[in-house]
C-alpha positions, 0 to 999 in steps of 0.5 A: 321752705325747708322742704321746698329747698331738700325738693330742689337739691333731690331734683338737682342731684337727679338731674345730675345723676340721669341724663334725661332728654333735652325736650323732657328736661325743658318741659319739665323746668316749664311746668314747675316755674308755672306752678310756682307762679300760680302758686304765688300769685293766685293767693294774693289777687284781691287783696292787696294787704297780702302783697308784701308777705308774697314777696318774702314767701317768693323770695324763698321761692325764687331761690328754690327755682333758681337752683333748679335751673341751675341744675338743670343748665349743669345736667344740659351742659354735661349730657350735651358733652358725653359723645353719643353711644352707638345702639348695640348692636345683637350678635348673631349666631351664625347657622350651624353647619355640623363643624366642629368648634373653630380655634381662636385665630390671629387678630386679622382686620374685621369689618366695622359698621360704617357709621360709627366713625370717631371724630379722629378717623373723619379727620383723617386727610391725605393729599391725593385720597378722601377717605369715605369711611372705614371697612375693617379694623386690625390690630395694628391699622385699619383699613378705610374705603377711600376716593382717589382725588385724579381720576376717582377711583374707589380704593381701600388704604391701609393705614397704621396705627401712630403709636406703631410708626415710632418702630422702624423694624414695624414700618419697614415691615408695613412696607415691605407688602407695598413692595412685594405686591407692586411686583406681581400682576395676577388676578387672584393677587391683590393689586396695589396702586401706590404707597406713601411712607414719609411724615405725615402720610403712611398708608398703602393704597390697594385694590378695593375689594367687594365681598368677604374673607374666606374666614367669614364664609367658612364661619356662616357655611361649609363649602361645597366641594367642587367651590372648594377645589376651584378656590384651591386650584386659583390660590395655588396659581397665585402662589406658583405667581409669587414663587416664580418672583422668589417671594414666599408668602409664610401667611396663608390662611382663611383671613387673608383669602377673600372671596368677592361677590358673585365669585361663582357664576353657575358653580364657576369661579370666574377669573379674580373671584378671588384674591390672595391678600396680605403680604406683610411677612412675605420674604425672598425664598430662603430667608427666615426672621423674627418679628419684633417681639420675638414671636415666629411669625406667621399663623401657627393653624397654618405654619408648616413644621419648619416654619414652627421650629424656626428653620429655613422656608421655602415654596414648599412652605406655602404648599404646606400652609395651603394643604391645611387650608385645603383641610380646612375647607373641605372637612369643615374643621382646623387640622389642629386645635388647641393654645398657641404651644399645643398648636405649635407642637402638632405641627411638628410631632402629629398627623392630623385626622385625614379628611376622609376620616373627620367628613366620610362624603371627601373624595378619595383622590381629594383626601390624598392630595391633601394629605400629600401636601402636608406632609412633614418632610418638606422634601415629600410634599409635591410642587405647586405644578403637581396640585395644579396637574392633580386638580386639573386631572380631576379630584372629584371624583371617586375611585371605584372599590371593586376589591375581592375583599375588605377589612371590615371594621367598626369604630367608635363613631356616629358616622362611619360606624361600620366601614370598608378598609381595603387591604392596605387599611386604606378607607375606602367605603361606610356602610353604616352610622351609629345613631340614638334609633334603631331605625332599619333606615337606609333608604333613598341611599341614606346609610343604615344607623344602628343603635350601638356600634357593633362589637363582633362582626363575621362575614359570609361568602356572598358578601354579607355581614353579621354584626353583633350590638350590646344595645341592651345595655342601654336599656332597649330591647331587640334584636342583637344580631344583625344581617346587613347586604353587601351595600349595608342594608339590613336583611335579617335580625335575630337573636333577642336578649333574653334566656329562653331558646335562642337568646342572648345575654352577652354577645362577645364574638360570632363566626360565620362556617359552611351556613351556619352563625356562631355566636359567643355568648360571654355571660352564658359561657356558651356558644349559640348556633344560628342558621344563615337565615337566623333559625336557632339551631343548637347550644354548647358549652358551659360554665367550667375548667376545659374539656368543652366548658369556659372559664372566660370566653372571649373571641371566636373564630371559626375555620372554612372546614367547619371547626370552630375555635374558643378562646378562653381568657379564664383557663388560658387556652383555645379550644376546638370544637367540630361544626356540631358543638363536640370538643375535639382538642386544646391549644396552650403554652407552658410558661416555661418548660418546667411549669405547669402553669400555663401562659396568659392568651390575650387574642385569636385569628385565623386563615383561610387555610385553617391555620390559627392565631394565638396572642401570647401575652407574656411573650408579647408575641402572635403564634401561628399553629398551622392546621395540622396542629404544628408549631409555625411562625412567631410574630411580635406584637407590642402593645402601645401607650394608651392601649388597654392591656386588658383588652383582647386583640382582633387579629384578621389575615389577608389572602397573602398571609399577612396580618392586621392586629389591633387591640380592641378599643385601640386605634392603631392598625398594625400590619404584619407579613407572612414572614413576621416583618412590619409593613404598616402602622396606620392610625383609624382615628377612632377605637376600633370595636370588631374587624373582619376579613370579608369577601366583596361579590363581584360582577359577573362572578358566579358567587358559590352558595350560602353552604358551600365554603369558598376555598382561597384558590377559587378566589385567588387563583392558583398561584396564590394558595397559601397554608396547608391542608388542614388536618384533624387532631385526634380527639382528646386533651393533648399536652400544652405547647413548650414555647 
């Protein structure tokens, strides 16, 4: 009996314990009773004497089925109480469309699965609706499919929360997009029908929308951009709608754009695809507030600068807002990241990355509208009737780069490796990626992927390019040179790592003069001299302290005339070299006119009339040598935060004299003139690694050949030159510069 009574407690405490189906719980109470009955029964058919000790044994049992029953009614009873779970559902991920990780928006209303409504939400009833089901959730209301009982009409009410409605600064709010949007009439403008604000009804019945938001369809897929400039194109009309009614809308971002379905007919946007949302926050054109936390209101990922300051808004406001959700759509990333407070302060301090620069394949005209709509002064950013005009005048299309010549430059990314700048450091073209392969590739129009970007490169008068890879380093093997066409194709590759004749253990530099390569080869001290088709031609140089030995080499250049220049970080000094390798002088500079100590040079350039540039590090300053060895003009040059001070500068100048000089593994372009004024300070958004000037063929130009130097005139034209003519110092080592 004992036993029997601790079975039926561990049943009991089971039954407790686990909710096991009803169909189970009943088949299971049926068989135990059954064999209790047999139990007791079969025993005593036959002989009667047994009966009256059956009954003292059944009552022992009895009780025994008696509390399992009972646990059994207790287990029922409680598993029918608990409110059924919904199956979870798996999340999935959606297809990756090489965008950056998106920042963590404002909780917006996202649409919930229609069968999972809880019995409070069916109770919702309102006297001229029947609710159906609800389609989004919010933090602050929900949003439900309902029927207008008069005429049938399928409408989605947006309903608050109760415990909000007790906050008169929140309903007022609420209501105020109810007012807003029965003013306006525009099909990219959602319609309201009607609103009721008196207890016990609050909701705002609007037009019910088949298809998903903006924020969803940019989170499965990028857009195209074409698909992008329409969407743009439609929201910039709606809003020019809003601004003529004196309302600014202060909230635009992807949530509250929604693109219905079957929007795009043939790569068209039809008329209503798509619809500009929730203008809860909307207010007349100069007005500014406070929500009632306290909190500036809007979407700090899309709040212009004033809006995040707290100052005064306007129309210019939503031209700002649109221009990062044009960012957005067109680039596949936000144009700022990161908590609320960081957010918050790039809007105000920082630029973000143009377009063009995060996705090389944005049209050019595309990039610069939106860079011209999120402008920080509001004063700069154009009207909605310009982006209209612009969009209409076509942004699709790319401008044709058929400048004379480029800034050639390489950065420290897997797209755009290799770029073309024109001469206002404007991007304007990609030649080549960087990859994991030294695949040749670029084929079928594809661009040609280098295994490591390059850090020296040096044109040629027929458009070509010579690059210079560290590839090595990681562990391949190769050539460490390369000929790439105008267009980026590789033509040649020379040069192998190695000690042997011709090889490379460290390529720092490379020059290109009347059809010969030079190539300064940091870990050897010695300058190695190619052929324009990759022949190893001569060596010099070497290990020392001057008189045609380095110290620590570190840039070359090299002049049209065939002089070729070294600089020297270790002996502090530029030496110069005629095209066969023999050394004809030195520049360097006294640290003070009482000193033999000489200054620390930390970069070099050179034009095109043979006029050298030389970075004077304790000066801070560029000094320009012109060719015939005379003193020219002085050029500041500070270096930046974050710039390594270490690190050579690469100093390129223009046909017009004017210098562009970053430091290597920095990101900031400067441009300097002729006449030593700052023009330009441009971020690349990348560390730059190699710059060049490079000469661009043109057609129907007969373009000189490989051994025959280009003059600037020829180029130009004769109203053009600049320099002088260069001169020959005599040979020897001539007293350092008192400067």
């Amino acid at each position: 009996m004992t036993v029997l009574l601790m079975g039926a407690l561990f049943v009991v405490g089971l039954l407790l314990l686990i909710r096991f189906p009803e169909r189970v719980l009943s088949l299971a109470v049926a068989v135990l009773t059954l064999g209790l009955v047999a139990a007791l029964v079969v025993p005593a058919l036959g002989n009667a004497a047994q009966w009256p000790g059956m009954l003292e044994r059944a009552q022992g049992a009895l009780v025994v089925l008696g509390v399992i029953l009972g646990g059994g009614l207790i287990s029922l009873h409680h598993t029918q109480a608990l409110p059924a779970r919904p199956a979870r559902r798996k999340q999935v991920k959606p297809p990756s469309v090489g965008k950056n990780t998106r920042v963590s928006r404002s909780p917006v209303a996202t649409l919930a699965p229609r069968s999972i409504l809880s019995s409070a939400q069916m109770e919702l009833k309102f006297q001229d609706y029947e609710v159906m089901d609800r389609i989004g959730i919010g933090g602050m209301g929900s949003v439900y499919r309902a029927r207008r009982n008069n005429d049938g009409r399928i409408v989605a009410l947006k309903v608050p929360q109760e415990k909000y409605l007790a906050d008169a600064k929140f309903v007022k709010r609420f209501y105020r997009e109810a007012e807003v949007l029965k003013r306006f009439s525009h099909p990219n403008i959602v319609r309201v029908y009607d609103y009721r604000m008196q207890d016990p009804e609050h909701y705002i019945a609007m037009e019910f929308l088949d298809g998903e938001s903006l924020e969803n369809l940019l989170e499965d897929r990028s857009m195209g951009f074409s698909e992008s400039v329409q969407v743009i194109r439609a929201l910039a009309d709606a809003l020019r709608h809003i601004h003529m009614q004196n309302v600014v809308h202060r909230d635009i971002k992807p949530g509250n754009v929604m693109i219905l379905k079957n929007a795009f007919l043939d790569g068209k946007l039809r008329e209503g695809g798509v619809k500009l949302m929730d203008f809860g926050i909307a207010v007349g054109k100069v007005l500014t507030r406070l929500t009632m936390t306290g909190a500036r209101v809007g979407t700090p990922i899309y709040m212009a600068p004033e809006q995040a300051k707290g100052n005064r808004v306007d129309a210019r406001s939503d031209v700002y807002s649109l221009g990062l959700l044009a960012y957005e759509m067109v680039s596949g990333q936000t144009a700022f990241r990161g908590s609320y407070e960081a957010v918050v302060h790039q809007q105000v301090f920082e630029t973000p990355k143009p377009p063009k620069q995060v996705r090389l394949e944005v049209p050019s005209r595309l990039n610069d509208l939106i860079l011209h709509m999120i402008e920080k002064d509001p004063a700069q950013r154009p009207t909605l009737d310009e982006v209209i005009a612009r969009i209409d005048a076509g942004v699709l299309s790319d401008e044709v780069f058929s400048d004379p010549l480029a800034l050639a430059m390489s950065v420290q990314e897997k797209r755009g490796a290799v770029r073309l700048l024109d001469l206002h450091g404007k991007l304007r073209a990609s030649l080549c990626d960087h990859g994991n392969s030294a695949r040749t590739g670029g084929g079928n129009g594809a661009p040609q992927t280098l295994p490591s970007v390059p850090n020296a490169m040096a044109g040629d008068p027929d458009g070509n390019l010579y690059i210079t890879l560290q590839e090595y380093r990681q562990g391949k093997s190769g050539a460490l040179i390369r000929k790439l066409s105008p267009q980026g194709q590789e033509l040649l590759a020379f040069g192998p790592y190695g000690l042997g004749e011709g090889e490379l253990l460290q390529p720092l530099d490379i020059a290109f003069t009347q059809g010969h390569v030079y190539v300064l080869d940091g870990e050897a001290h010695q300058v190695m001299v190619y052929s324009s088709a990759g022949q190893f031609v001569r060596r010099f140089g070497g290990r020392g302290h001057g008189l045609g030995r380095f110290d620590r080499p570190r840039r070359l250049v090299a002049s049209a005339d065939g002089h070729v220049y070294v600089l020297d970080m270790g002996n502090n000094e530029v030496q110069r070299f005629n095209a066969h390798g023999e050394y004809l002088s030195r520049y360097a500079f006294r640290l003070d006119r009482h000193s033999e100590g000489l200054r620390p040079l930390e970069g070099l350039g050179i034009d095109r009339s043979g006029a050298v540039y030389i970075v004077d590090g304790a000066a801070r300053k560029l000094r320009k040598i012109e060719a015939d060895g005379t003193p020219g003009v002085t050029f500041p040059l500070d270096t930046l935060v974050g710039e390594l001070a270490e690190a050579p500068w690469l100093i390129s100048v223009g046909p017009e004299g004017q210098i562009y000089a970053v430091r290597q593994g920095g990101q900031v372009l400067r441009t300097i003139s002729s006449a030593g004024d700052p023009i330009s300070s441009r971020d690349m958004y990348a560390p730059v690694q190699a710059m060049t000037m490079l000469d661009r063929p043109q057609a129907g130009v007969v373009q000189p050949s490989a051994g025959k130097p280009v003059s600037i005139a020829d180029r130009l034209g004769p109203d053009k030159v600049v320099g002088a003519k260069s001169t020959l110092n005599p040979s020897g080592l001539p007293a350092p510069l008192n400067l």
